[in-house]
C-alpha positions, 0 to 999 in steps of 0.5 A: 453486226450481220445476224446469223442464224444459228439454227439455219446453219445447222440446218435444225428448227428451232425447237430441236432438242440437244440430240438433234443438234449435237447429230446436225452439227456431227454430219455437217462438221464431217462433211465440211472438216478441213482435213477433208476438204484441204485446200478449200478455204470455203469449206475451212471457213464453213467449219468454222461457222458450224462450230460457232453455231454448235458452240452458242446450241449446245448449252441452252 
């Protein structure tokens, strides 16, 4: 099982607070969301990534 750094993928320390969480992960779900990239399975697949990163920093 591969270790992801969930901080690393949404670009934040690690003592970042939940504003600056919920702001990386807003800036970067803009950027890589499907319907702005369609066709890109790369990007498709870094949203997913960054939802998994939100979803596990979100609630401390």
């Amino acid at each position: 099982m591969e270790f992801k750094d969930y901080y690393k993928i949404l670009g934040v320390p690690r003592d970042a607070d939940e504003k600056t969480i919920k702001a990386a992960y807003r800036r970067l779900a803009r950027k890589y969301h499907p319907d702005v990239n369609k066709g890109d399975p790369k990007a498709e697949e870094k949203f997913k990534e960054i939802n998994e990163a939100y979803e596990v920093l979100k609630d401390p």
